[in-house]
N, C-alpha and C positions, 0 to 999 in steps of 0.2 A: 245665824244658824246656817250651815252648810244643807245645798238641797240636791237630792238625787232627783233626777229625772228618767223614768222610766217610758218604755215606747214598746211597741207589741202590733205586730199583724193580723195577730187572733181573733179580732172582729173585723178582718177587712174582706171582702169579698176575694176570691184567692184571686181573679187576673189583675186586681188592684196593689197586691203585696208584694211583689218584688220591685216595682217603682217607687214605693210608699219605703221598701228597707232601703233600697239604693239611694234616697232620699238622707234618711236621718246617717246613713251611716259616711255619707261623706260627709255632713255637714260637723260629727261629732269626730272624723278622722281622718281624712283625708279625698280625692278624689278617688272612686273607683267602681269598680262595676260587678255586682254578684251574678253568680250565672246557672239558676239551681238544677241540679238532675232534674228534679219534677215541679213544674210549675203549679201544676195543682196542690200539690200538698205540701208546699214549701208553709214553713211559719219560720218566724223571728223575733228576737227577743233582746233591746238593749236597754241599762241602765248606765248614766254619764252621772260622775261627779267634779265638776269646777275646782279645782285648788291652784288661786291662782293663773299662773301662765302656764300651767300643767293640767291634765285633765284622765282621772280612769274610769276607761270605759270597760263593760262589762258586754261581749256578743255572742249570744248561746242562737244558731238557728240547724235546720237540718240540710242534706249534704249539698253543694255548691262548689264553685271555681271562683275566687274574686280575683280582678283583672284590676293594676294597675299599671295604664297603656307609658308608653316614652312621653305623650301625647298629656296625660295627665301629670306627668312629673314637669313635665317643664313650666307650665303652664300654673303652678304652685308659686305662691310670692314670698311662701316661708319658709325655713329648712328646720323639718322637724324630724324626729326618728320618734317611732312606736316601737314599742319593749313591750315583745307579744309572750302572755303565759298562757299554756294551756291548764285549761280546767277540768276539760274530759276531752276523750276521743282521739283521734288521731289524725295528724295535721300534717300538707305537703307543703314545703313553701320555694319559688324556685326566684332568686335575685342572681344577677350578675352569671349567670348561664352556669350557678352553682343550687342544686335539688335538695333539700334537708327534710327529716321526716323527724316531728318532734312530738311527746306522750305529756301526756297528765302530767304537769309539776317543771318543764322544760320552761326555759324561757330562749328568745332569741331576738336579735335587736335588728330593725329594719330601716332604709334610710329612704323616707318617700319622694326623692331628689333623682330618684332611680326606680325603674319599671322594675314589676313585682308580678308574682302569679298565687295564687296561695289556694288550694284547695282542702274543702270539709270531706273527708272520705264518708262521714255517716255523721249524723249531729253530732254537734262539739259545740262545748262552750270556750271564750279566751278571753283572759282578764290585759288589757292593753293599757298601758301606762305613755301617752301623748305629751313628748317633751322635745320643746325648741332646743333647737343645738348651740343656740347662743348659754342653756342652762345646763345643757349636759356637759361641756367641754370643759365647764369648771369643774366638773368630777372625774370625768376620761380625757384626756387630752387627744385622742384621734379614736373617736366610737366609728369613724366610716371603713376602718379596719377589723371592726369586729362582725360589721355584717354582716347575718348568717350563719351564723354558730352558735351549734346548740348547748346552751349550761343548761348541762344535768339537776334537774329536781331535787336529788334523793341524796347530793353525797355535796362534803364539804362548804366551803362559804357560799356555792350556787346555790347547793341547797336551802342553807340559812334563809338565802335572799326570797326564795321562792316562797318558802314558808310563809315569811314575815310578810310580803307584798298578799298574798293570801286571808292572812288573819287581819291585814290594814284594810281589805278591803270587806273583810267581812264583817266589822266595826266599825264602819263609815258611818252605818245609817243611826250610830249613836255620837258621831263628833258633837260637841258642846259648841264650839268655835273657831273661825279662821283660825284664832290662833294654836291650839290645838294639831287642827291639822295640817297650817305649815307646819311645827317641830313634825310631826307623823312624815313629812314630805321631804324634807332635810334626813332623816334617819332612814330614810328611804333610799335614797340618793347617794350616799355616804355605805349604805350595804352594796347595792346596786357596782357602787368601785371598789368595792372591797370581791367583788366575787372577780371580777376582771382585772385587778389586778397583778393577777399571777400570771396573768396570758400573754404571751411574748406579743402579741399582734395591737394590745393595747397601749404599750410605748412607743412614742415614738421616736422614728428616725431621722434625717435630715431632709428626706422628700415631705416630711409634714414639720420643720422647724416655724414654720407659719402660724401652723395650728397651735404648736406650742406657745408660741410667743402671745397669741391672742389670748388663749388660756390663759397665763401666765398676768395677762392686764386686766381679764376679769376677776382674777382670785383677788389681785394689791385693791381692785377697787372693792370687791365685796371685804375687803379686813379694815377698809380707811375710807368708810365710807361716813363713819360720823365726823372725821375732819374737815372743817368747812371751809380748810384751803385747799381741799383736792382738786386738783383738775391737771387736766394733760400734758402741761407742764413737769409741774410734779412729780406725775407719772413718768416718764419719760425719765428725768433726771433719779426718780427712786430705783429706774429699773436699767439703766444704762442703754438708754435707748435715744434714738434722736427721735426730735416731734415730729418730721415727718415721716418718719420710718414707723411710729406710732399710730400716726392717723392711717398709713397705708396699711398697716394692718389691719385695723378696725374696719377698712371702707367697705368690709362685703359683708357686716353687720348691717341690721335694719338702721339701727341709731347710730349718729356720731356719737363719740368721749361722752363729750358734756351731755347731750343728751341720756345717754344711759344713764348716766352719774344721775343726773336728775328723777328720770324715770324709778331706778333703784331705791333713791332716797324716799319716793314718793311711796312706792310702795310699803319700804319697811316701816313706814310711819303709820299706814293703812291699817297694817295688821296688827301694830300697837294700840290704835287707837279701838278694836274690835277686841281684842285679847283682855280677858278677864281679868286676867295677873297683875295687869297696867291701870285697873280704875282709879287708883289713890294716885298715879301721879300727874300734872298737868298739861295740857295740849303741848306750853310753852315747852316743858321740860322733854318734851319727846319729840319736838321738833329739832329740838339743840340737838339730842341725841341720835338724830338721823344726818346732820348733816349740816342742817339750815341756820344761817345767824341772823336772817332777815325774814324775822314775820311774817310781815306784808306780803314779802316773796310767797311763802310758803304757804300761806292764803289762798291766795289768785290762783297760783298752780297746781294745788290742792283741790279747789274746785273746780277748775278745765279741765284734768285729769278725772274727778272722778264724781263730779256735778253737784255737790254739794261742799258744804264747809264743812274744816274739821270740825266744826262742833257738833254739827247735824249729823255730819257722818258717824259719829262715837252716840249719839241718843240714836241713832238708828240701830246699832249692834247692840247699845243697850238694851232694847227695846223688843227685838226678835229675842235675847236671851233670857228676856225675863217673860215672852210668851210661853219661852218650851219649858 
């Protein structure tokens, strides 16, 4: 069972509450600093939910400046972008010595790799969708070109998207199961590039033929990922690439090849093994189907990954589902 955790300043003594929000709200988004009109009467309010290596958070407080310094971007060991929507009020956000003013239902996409200014004119809430760019780039091939641009709420597939990320999250606090809410996060994702796709600034060009190409080795691995002869070879040779031109692209990923491949596998097998859909069939058969031809392997690595055995791990999902 998926768990919301919510956070509140409302019982905290006020010169207590802006250290105590500046607290949770780096920890749940990135480094940064809120800086409110009025210190006394500031309050704040967030709800986080886990999906995965994705995470929406929900920040309604009253009016402020949040500062994030050059000083806090570099000093990040991960490259993520926040796909900020607003829910009320109205929002300044200033990246790249470019100022954007965004309403109710807007969304716009931020790259925390890059110092940011973002101020609350008057309480506002914003629903913030926290996605590593190792997982976005399978859906946009250069999102560090769309930074800053506001898609409209109200009209065409932006709209769609805004809507749907709206009503996903206002149905969270009923998901049944990881698995559930990956499909929920994949449909997401897949909107998400369908609204940016008509945007000239989200293809790319030859100054990001990099970006593409990386893209391009995430997608062949997420489609052939249950072949248990993949690996970088393979890759390489399926994609007319040489291996070292291969591995040079992947080096400014967290993981080598092989390790993503692994890490991916391990995953998809996770939310199988949690996914209701999947009780009738066997650990064995879902491990084949992820990738693995060695057991054993898939054992040991299964539990350094995620501390228990597959078996413990699926009577555990069992077990939270038949609490709720």
């Amino acid at each position: 069972m998926l768990q919301l955790h919510d956070f509140s300043t409302d019982n905290l003594p006020a010169p207590q509450r802006i250290d105590y929000w500046n607290s949770i709200t780096c920890q749940a988004l990135t480094t940064q600093v809120a800086d409110p009109f009025d210190r006394q009467s500031f309050c704040g309010r967030m709800t986080s939910l886990e999906l995965g290596d994705m995470r929406f958070v929900e920040v309604a407080s009253s009016g402020s400046t949040v500062t994030h310094t050059r000083a806090h971007a570099g000093a990040s060991d991960q490259a993520l972008y926040l796909l900020r929507l607003a829910i009320s009020g109205e929002i300044t956000t200033v990246q790249d010595g470019q100022e954007i003013r965004w309403r109710s239902g807007d969304f716009t996409l931020c790259d925390t790799r890059r110092p940011y200014q973002m101020q609350f004119h008057e309480p506002c809430a914003v629903l913030i969708l926290r996605i590593p760019r190792s997982r976005l780039v399978q859906y946009i091939g250069s999102p560090e070109r769309l930074v800053g641009m506001v898609m409209p709420g109200d009209a065409g597939l932006s709209g769609l998207a805004s809507r749907h990320l709206r009503d996903i999250w206002s149905a969270s606090r009923d998901f049944l199961s990881q698995g559930a809410a990956d499909r929920m996060v994949e449909m997401t994702l897949q909107l998400i590039a369908s609204a940016y796709c008509g945007v000239p600034q989200a293809k790319a060009d030859r100054s990001t033929l990099a970006t593409g190409h990386r893209a391009q080795i995430v997608r062949y691995i997420e489609t052939h990922l249950a072949e248990p002869d993949l690996a970088p070879s393979a890759i390489a040779a399926a994609l007319k690439m040489t291996p070292g031109y291969l591995h040079r692209l992947f080096s400014r990923e967290t993981d080598t090849i092989s390790r993503y491949i692994l890490r991916r596998r391990l995953e998809r097998s996770s939310r199988a093994l949690h996914d209701p859909l999947q009780t009738g069939r066997t650990i064995t058969a879902i491990a084949l189907d992820c990738g693995f031809h060695d057991l054993a392997h898939f054992s040991r690595t299964f539990r350094e990954r995620f501390g228990a055995s597959p078996r413990e791990f699926r009577r555990a999902g069992t077990l939270a589902l038949t609490a709720t």
